[in-house]
C-alpha positions as CSV (number, residue, x, y, z in Angstrom):
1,X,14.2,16.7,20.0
2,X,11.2,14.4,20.6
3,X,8.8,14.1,17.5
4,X,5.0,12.3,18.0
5,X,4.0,10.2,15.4
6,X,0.2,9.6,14.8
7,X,0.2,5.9,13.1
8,X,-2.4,5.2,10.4
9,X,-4.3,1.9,10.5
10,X,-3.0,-0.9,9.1
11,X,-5.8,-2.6,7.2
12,X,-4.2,-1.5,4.2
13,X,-1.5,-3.3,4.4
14,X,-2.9,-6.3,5.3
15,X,-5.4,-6.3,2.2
16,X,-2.1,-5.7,0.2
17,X,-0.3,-8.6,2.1
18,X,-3.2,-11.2,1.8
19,X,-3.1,-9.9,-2.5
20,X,0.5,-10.9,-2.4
21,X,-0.1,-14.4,-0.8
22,X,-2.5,-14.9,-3.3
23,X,-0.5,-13.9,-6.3
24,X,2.4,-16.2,-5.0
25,X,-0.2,-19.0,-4.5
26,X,-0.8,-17.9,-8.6
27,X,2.5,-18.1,-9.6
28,X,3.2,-21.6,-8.2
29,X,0.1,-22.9,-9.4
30,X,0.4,-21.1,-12.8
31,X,4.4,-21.8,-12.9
32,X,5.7,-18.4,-13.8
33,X,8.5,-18.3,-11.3
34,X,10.3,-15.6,-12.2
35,X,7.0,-13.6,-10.1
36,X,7.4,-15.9,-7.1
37,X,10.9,-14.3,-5.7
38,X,10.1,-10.5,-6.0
39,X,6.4,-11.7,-4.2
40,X,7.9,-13.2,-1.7
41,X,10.5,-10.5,-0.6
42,X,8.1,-8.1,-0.8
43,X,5.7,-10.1,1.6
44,X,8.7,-10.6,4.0
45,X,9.3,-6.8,4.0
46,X,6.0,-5.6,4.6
47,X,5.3,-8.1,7.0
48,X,8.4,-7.2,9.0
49,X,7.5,-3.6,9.4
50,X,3.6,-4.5,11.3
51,X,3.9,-3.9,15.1
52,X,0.9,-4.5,17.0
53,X,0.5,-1.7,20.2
54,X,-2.1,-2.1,22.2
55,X,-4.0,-0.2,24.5
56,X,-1.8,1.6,27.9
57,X,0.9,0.6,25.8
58,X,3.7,2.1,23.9
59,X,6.3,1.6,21.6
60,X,9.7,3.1,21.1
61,X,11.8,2.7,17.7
62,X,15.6,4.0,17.8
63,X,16.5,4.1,13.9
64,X,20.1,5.7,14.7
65,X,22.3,5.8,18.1
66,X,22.4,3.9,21.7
């Protein structure tokens, strides 16, 4: 069964990604390391999941199967 999926903008996350550079750039400067790991995975998460589409384009995501 096809499903369509109506994406939400993205501007959200990228305030909440430049936040996260900014608190890592904190934790180096203000040596708390123990803040710097779980920053930085979470960066790398987020930042994994943005796919640009443009326009008269599309994009297909296959989470299970061939």
């Amino acid at each position: 069964m096809e499903k369509v999926y109506n994406a939400k903008s993205g501007y959200l996350f990228v305030f909440i990604e430049l936040v996260l550079v900014i608190l890592a750039v904190f934790s180096l400067v203000s040596k708390m390391i123990f803040l710097l790991l779980p920053v930085i995975l979470l960066f790398i998460v987020i930042a994994i999941g943005f796919m640009v589409v443009n326009p008269n384009e599309s994009a297909f995501l296959v989470l299970f199967g061939d």
